[in-house]
NULORO-619255 format. One line per 10 residues: number of its first residue (from 1); their letters; for each residue x, y negated, z negated of N, C-alpha, C. Coordinates in nm, 3 decimals, padded with zeros to 5 digits, m for minus. Each point is the difference from the previous one (the first is absolute). Layout:
! residues N
NUM	a	X:Y:Z:X:Y:Z:X:Y:Z; ...;
***
This chain:
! residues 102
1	xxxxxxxxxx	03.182:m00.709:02.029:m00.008:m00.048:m00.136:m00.148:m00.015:m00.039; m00.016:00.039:m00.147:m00.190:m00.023:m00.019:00.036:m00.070:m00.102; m00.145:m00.113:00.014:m00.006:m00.124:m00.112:m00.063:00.097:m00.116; 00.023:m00.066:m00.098:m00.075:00.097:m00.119:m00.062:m00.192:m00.073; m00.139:00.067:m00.041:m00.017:m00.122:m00.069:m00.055:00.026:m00.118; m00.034:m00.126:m00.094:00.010:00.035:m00.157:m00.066:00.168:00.000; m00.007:00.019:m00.132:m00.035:00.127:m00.072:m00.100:00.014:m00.031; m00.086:m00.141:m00.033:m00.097:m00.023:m00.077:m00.088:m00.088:00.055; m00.035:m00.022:00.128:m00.073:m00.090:00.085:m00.134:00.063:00.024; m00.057:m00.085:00.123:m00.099:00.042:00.018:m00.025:00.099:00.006;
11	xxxxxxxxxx	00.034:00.116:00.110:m00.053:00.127:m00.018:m00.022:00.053:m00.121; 00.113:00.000:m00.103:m00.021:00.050:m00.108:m00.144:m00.024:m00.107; 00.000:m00.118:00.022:m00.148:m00.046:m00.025:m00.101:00.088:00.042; m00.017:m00.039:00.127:m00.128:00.088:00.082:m00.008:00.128:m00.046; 00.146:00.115:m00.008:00.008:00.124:00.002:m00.085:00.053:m00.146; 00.066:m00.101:m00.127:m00.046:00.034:m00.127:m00.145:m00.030:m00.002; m00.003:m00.133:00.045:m00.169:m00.047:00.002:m00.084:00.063:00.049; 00.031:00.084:00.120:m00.042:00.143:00.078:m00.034:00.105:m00.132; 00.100:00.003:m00.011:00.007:00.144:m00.104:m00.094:m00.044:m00.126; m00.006:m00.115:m00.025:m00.094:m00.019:m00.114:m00.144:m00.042:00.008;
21	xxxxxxxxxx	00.003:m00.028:00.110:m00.133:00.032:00.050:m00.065:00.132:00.077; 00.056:00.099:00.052:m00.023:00.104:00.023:m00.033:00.067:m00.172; 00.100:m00.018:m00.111:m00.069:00.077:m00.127:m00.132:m00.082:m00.041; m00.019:m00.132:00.022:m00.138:m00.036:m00.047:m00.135:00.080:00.054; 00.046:m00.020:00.145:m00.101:00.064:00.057:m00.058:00.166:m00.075; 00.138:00.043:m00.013:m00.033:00.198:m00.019:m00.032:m00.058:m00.182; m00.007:m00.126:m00.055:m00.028:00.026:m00.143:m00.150:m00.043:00.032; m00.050:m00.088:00.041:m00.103:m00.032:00.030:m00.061:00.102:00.044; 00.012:00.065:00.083:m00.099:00.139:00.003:m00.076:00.056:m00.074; 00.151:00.057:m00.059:m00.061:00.079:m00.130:m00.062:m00.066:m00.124;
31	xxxxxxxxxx	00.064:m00.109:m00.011:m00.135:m00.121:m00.033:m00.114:00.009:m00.003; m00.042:m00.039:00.128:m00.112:m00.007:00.037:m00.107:00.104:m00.003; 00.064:00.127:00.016:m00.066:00.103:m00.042:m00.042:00.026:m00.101; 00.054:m00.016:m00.132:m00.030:m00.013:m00.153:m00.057:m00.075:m00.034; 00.005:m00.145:00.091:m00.073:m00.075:m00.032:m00.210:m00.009:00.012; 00.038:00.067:00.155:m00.104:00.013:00.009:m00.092:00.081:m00.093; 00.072:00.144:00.003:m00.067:00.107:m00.106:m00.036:m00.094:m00.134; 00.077:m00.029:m00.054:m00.056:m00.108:m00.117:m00.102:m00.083:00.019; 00.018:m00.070:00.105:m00.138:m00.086:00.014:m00.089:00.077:m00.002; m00.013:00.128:00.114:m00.133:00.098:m00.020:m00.017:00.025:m00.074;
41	xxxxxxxxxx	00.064:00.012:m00.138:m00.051:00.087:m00.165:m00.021:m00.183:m00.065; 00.020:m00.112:00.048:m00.064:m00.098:m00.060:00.076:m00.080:m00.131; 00.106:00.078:00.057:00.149:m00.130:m00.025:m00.010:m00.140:m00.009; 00.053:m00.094:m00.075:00.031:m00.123:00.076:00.169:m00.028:00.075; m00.019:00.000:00.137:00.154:00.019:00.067:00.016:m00.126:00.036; m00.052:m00.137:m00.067:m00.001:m00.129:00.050:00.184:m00.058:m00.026; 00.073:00.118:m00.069:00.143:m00.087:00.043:00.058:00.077:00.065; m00.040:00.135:m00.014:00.088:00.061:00.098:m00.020:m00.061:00.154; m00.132:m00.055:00.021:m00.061:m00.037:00.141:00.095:m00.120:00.029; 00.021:m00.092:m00.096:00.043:m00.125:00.003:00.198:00.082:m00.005;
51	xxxxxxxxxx	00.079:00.075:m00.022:00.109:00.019:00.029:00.005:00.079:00.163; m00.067:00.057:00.061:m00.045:00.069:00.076:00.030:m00.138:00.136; m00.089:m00.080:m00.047:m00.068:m00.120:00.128:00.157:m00.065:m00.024; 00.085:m00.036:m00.116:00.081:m00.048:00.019:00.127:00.046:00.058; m00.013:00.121:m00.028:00.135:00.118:00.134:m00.024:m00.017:00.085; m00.137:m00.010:00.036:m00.020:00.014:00.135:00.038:m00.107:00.100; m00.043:m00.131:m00.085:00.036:m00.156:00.047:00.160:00.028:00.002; 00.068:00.005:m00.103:00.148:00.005:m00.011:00.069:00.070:00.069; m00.062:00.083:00.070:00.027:00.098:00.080:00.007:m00.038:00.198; m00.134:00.014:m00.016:m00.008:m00.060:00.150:00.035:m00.128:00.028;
61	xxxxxxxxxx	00.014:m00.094:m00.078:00.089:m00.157:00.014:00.091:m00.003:00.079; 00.101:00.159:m00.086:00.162:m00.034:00.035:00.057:m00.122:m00.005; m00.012:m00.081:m00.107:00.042:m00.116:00.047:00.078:m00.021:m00.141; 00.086:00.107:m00.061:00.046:m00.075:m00.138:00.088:00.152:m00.004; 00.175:m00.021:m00.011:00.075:00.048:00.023:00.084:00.050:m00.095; m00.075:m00.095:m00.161:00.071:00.006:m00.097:00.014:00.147:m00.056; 00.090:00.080:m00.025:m00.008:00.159:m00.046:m00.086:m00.026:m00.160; 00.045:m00.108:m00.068:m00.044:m00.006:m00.139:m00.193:00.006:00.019; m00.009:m00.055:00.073:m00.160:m00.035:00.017:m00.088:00.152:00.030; 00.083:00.077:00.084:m00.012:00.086:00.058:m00.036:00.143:m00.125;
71	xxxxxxxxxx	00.142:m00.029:m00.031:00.000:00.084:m00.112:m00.108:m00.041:m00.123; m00.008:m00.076:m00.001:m00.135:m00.076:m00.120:m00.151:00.057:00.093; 00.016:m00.005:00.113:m00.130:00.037:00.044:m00.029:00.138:00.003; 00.087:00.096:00.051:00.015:00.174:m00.015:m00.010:00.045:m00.169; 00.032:m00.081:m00.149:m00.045:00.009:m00.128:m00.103:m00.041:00.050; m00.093:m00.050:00.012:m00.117:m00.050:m00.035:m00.067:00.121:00.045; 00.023:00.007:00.120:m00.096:00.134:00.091:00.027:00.104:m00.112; 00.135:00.040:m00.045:00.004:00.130:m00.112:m00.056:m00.019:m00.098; m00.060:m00.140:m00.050:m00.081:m00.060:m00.107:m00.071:00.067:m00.029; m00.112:m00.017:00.157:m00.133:m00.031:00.002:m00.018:00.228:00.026;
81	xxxxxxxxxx	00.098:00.025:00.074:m00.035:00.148:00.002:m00.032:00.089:m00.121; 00.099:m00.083:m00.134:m00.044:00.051:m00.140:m00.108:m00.039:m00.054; m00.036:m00.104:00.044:m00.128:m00.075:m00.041:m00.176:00.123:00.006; 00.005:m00.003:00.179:m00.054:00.061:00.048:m00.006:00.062:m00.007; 00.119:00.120:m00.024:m00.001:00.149:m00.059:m00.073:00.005:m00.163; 00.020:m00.067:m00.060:m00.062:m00.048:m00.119:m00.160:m00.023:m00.003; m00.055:m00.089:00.076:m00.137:00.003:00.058:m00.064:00.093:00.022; 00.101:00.095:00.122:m00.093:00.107:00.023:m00.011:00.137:m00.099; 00.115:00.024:m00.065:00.017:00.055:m00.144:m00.138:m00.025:m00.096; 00.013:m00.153:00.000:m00.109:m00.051:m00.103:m00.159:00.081:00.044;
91	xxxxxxxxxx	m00.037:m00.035:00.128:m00.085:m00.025:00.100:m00.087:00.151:m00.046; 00.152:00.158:00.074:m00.069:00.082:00.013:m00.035:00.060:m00.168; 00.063:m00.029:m00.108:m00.065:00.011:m00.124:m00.125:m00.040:m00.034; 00.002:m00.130:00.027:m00.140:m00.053:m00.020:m00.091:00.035:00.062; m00.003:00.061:00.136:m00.123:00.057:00.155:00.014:00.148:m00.031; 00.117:00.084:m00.001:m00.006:00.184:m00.047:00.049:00.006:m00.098; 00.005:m00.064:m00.136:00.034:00.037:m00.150:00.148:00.081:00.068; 00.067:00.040:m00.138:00.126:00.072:m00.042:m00.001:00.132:00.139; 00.108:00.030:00.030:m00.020:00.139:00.050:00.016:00.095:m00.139; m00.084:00.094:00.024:m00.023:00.157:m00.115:00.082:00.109:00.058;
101	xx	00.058:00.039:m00.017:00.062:00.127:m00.010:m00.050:00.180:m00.020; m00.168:m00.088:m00.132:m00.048:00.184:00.017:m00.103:00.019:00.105;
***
């Protein structure tokens, strides 16, 4: 005979909290990469830096299980990627003007 226990217990926790921290990480990357390029063209990335430091804390903690929180923190990271994409948009206009075509 096998015990079966709740549906929704701990593991389940860990497994999702796993999984949602494994996508921070791969968003943070690519993050960080844009981010940086922006700073080099002389961006200000002072919130993307400040959502960045806070994944990272929220991240390596592991210590908060709530999916809602979770999910509020993975928007933020997609926030800050439009943000930044925006920056560096801004960035390379202002450092190489328009691209020309003739």
């Amino acid at each position: 005979m096998r015990c079966k226990g709740p549906a929704y217990g701990h593991l389940w926790q860990e497994r999702h909290a796993s999984a949602f921290a494994r996508y921070d990480g791969f968003w943070l990357k690519g993050l960080s990469a844009y981010r940086h390029h922006a700073h080099e063209l002389g961006a200000d990335t002072s919130n993307v830096d400040r959502v960045m430091a806070d994944t990272l804390y929220f991240t390596l903690t592991n210590s908060n299980f709530n999916f809602d929180e979770h999910i509020k923190q993975l928007l933020e990271v997609g926030g800050a990627g439009v943000e930044v994409m925006n920056l560096l948009s801004e960035a390379h206009t202002a450092k190489l003007w328009h691209p020309n075509t003739s």
